[in-house]
NUMIVO-72308 format. One record per residue (C-alpha): x, y, z; residue in three letters. Coordinates in steps of 0.05 Angstrom, whole numbers, plus 5000, padded with zeros to 4 digits. Layout:
XYZALA/...
***
This chain:
466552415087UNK/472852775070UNK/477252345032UNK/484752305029UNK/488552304962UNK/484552514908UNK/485851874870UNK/481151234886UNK/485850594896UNK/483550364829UNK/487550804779UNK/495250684771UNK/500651174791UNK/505851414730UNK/506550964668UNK/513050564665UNK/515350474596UNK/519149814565UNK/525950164567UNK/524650274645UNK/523049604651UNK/527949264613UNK/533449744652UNK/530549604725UNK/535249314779UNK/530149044823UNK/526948664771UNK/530948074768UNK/529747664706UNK/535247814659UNK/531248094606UNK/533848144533UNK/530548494472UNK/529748044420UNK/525848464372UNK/522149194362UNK/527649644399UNK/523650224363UNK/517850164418UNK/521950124483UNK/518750844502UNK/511650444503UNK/508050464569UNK/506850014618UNK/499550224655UNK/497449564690UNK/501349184746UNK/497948494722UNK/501048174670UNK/496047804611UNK/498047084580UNK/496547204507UNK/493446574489UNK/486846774454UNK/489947414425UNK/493746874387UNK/487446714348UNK/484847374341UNK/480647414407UNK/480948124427UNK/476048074482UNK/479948214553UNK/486448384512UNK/488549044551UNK/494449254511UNK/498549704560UNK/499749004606UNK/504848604596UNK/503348004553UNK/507247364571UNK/508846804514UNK/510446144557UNK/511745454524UNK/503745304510UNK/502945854473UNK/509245784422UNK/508445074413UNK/501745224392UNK/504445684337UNK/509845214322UNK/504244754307UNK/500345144254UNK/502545184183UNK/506545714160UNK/501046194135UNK/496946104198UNK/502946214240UNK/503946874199UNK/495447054212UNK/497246974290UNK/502347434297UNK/498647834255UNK/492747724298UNK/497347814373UNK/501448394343UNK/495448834315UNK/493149014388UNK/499349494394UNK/500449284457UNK/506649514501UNK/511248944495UNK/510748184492UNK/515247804541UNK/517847064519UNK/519446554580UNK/523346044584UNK/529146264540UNK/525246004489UNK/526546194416UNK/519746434382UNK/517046294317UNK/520746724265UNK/513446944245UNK/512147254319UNK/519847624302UNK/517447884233UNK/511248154270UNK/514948454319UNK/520148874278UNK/514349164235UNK/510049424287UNK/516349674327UNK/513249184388UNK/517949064443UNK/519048194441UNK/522748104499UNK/525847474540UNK/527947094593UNK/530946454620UNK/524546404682UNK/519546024685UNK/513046314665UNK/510146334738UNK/516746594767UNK/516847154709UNK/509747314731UNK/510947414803UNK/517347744790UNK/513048284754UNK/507648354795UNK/511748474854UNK/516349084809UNK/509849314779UNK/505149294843UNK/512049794861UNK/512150234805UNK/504750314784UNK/501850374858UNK/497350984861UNK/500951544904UNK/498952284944UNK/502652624996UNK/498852855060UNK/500253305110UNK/501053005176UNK/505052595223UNK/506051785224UNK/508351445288UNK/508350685305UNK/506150585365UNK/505349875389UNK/506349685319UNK/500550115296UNK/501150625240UNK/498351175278UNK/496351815221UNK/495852505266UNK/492352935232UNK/490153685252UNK/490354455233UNK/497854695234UNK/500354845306UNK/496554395338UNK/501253965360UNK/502853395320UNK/510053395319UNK/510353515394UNK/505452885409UNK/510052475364UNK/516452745399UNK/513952565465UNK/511751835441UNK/519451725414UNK/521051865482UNK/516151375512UNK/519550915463UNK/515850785404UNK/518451095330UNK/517451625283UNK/515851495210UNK/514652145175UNK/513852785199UNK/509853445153UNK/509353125095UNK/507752385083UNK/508452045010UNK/502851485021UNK/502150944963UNK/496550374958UNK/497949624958UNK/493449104942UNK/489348754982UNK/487449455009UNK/493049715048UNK/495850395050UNK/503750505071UNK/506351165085UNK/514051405086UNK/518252055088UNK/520752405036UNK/527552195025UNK/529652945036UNK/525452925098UNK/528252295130UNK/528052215207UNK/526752955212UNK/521953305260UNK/519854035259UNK/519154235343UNK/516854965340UNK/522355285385UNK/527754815369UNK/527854735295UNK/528754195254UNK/531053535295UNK/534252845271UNK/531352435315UNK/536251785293UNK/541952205316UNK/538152435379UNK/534551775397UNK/538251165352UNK/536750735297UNK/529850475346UNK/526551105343UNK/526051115269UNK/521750725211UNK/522550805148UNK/515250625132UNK/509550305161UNK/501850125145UNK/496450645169UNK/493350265212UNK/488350885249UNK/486551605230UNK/487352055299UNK/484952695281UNK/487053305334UNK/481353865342UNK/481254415398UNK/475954265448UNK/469654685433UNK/463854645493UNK/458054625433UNK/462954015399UNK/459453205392UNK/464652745413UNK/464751985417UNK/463651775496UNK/462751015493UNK/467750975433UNK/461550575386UNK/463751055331UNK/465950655279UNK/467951215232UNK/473051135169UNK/476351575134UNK/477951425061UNK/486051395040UNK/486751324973UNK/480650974974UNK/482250545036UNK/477650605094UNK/482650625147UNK/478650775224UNK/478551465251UNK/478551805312UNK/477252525334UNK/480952695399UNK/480253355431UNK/486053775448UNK/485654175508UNK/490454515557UNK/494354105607UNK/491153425574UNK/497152905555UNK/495852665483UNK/501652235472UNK/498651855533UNK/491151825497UNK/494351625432UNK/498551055467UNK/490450835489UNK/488250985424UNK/493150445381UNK/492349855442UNK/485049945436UNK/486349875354UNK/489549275376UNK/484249005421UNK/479249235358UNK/483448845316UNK/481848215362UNK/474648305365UNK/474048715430UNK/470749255440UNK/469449605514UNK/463550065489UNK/460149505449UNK/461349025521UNK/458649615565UNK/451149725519UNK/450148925517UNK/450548885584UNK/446449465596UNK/441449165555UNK/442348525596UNK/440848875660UNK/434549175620UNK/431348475605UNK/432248205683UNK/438447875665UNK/443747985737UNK/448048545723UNK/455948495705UNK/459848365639UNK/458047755591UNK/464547275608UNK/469647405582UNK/473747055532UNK/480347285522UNK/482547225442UNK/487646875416UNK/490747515395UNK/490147845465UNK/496447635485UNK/500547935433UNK/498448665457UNK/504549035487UNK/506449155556UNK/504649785589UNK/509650295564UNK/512050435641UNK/514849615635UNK/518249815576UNK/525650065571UNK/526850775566UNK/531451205521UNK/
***
C-alpha cells in the first residue's frame, strides 16, 4: 500500500524556537521574557505543552524537555512554601532538564530562586497575564500550526459537495481538465499540481495551494488559468480536508476493477487512511460526472449506506428463502443533508 508523504503523522514538522514564539502574531498572550534571553534560539519540537509540577522535585520521568513547560499558581506557591535552600534544590532540580523555555501564568512573579536558575542556564522564563488553561489552549492551537507534519503531493483537490476530493494519476491524464469541468458544474477548486498537505490531530489531513500557486490551473492548450478571475470568489477554496483518494488509470482489458463498490481500500496520507478509489479513464467517458457520484456516495458512506453492501445482503436473503427485494430502508439522519443534483443547482 503506497503511502503518501514519507513522514508518519507522528513526527513534528520544523522546530520553532523561543524567539519565534515569543515574536508570533497569532499567538496572542502577550508574552514577556523575564529571564535567560541567551536561549531564545532553543527549539520548540512538541505541540503539547507539560505542567512542571514533579520536575519541581526532581522527577524526571515524562519530563520531555523540548515542550513547553507551564508554571501556573500551584506550582509557585508550592516553591514559595519551601525554605530557602529547598526552593534553591527545585530550581535546581526544574532547570537541570535544559528544557526549551519555562512559561509563567498568571502574571505572576516567580520565586527569585526559579530567576537565578534561569539566568545561569541561559533558560528562557517567560510570562503572561492568562490563565493557565487559556495559555494552554492558546499554545496548542499556534503549535498544533507550526509543528504539524507537512509533504507536498502532486495532484489536484476539488470540493465537491463539500468533499475534499484528491485526483490523483500519471501526468496528462487529465486531472486539471476533470477539475475545470467540475468548477463549471459549480463546485471549487482548491489546489491544482502541487498540493502542500499538513496533518491535524484527531487524524485529519488538509491540503492547500502554494501561495505562488493560488487559484491557478494548468489546461494543456490554454495555459495557466485564474480561475477566481474567470469563475469568482465561489469557485475557489483556499483549503479543505481530504475527504477521498480518486485515483485516474487508463482502462486496460486485463485490469481488476471494483464492480459492486465493496472495496474498502485506503490509502495512507501522512499516515491518515483516507478511502480510495480507482476510476478508469477511457475515451468519450465523462469523469467530472463519475467524480460528482463518487463524493455523494462518500457522503452516503459517511451516513452508513452503502449500495454494494445492500445489494449482497439481499442476495444472500434471496439465497436462504427469504422474498426477494431490499431490507427496508431507513433513511439516516444525515441523508438529508446530501446536496441536490448538480442540474438543480445554479450555474456559472
Amino acid at each position: 500500500m503506497t503511502t503518501i508523504g514519507r513522514e508518519a503523522h507522528e513526527q513534528q514538522g520544523p522546530p520553532v524556537s523561543v524567539r519565534e514564539l515569543l515574536g508570533d502574531p497569532a499567538l496572542d498572550l502577550s508574552l514577556s521574557l523575564l529571564a535567560g534571553g541567551g536561549g531564545l534560539d532553543r527549539r520548540i519540537t512538541h505541540p503539547r505543552v507539560q505542567k512542571s509540577g514533579l520536575a519541581l522535585v526532581g522527577h524526571r520521568h515524562g519530563v520531555v524537555p523540548t515542550r513547553v513547560q507551564v508554571l501556573g499558581e500551584t506550582e509557585l506557591s508550592y516553591v514559595e512554601s519551601l525554605e530557602p535552600a529547598r526552593r534553591v534544590e527545585a530550581a535546581r532540580a526544574l532547570f537541570s532538564f535544559g528544557l526549551s523555555c519555562v512559561l509563567v501564568t498568571r502574571g505572576a512573579s516567580p520565586a527569585v530562586e526559579l530567576v537565578a536558575e534561569a539566568e545561569a542556564t541561559q533558560t528562557p522564563l517567560l510570562s503572561s497575564p492568562h490563565r493557565s488553561s487559556a495559555a494552554i489552549n492558546a499554545l496548542h492551537a499556534l503549535l498544533d500550526e507550526r509543528l504539524a507534519p507537512r509533504t507536498r503531493i502532486h495532484g489536484v483537490l476539488v470540493d465537491v459537495f463539500e468533499v475534499g476530493v484528491l485526483l490523483l494519476g500519471r501526468s496528462g491524464i487529465g486531472k486539471s481538465e476533470c477539475a475545470l469541468e467540475l468548477v463549471m458544474r459549480g463546485h471549487r477548486l482548491v489546489a491544482d499540481d502541487a498540493i502542500e498537505v499538513d496533518y491535524r490531530p484527531p487524524g485529519m489531513v488538509f491540503g492547500q495551494a502554494p501561495p505562488v500557486l493560488r487559484h491557478l490551473i494548468e489546461v494543456r492548450g490554454l495555459g495557466i488559468l485564474d480561475i477566481k478571475d474567470l469563475y469568482g470568489v465561489t469557485a475557489i477554496r483556499d483549503r479543505k480536508r481530504i475527504d477521498i483518494v480518486v485515483e485516474l488509470e487508463l482502462e486496460k482489458p486485463d485490469s481488476e476493477i471494483d464492480r459492486l463498490g465493496l472495496d474498502d481500500r485506503r490509502k495512507p496520507v501522512l499516515g491518515v487512511p483516507v478511502r480510495a478509489v480507482t476510476l478508469p479513464v477511457r475515451s468519450g467517458r465523462n469523469m467530472s460526472s463519475i467524480i460528482e457520484i463518487a463524493a455523494r456516495n462518500e457522503l452516503l458512506r459517511q451516513a452508513g449506506r452503502n449500495a454494494g453492501r445492500d445489494l449482497v445482503q439481499a442476495v444472500d436473503r434471496v439465497a436462504q428463502g427469504a422474498p426477494a427485494g431490499l431490507a427496508p430502508r431507513v433513511a439516516s439522519p444525515n441523508e438529508s443533508a446530501l446536496p441536490p443534483p448538480a442540474s438543480a443547482r445554479p450555474r456559472r
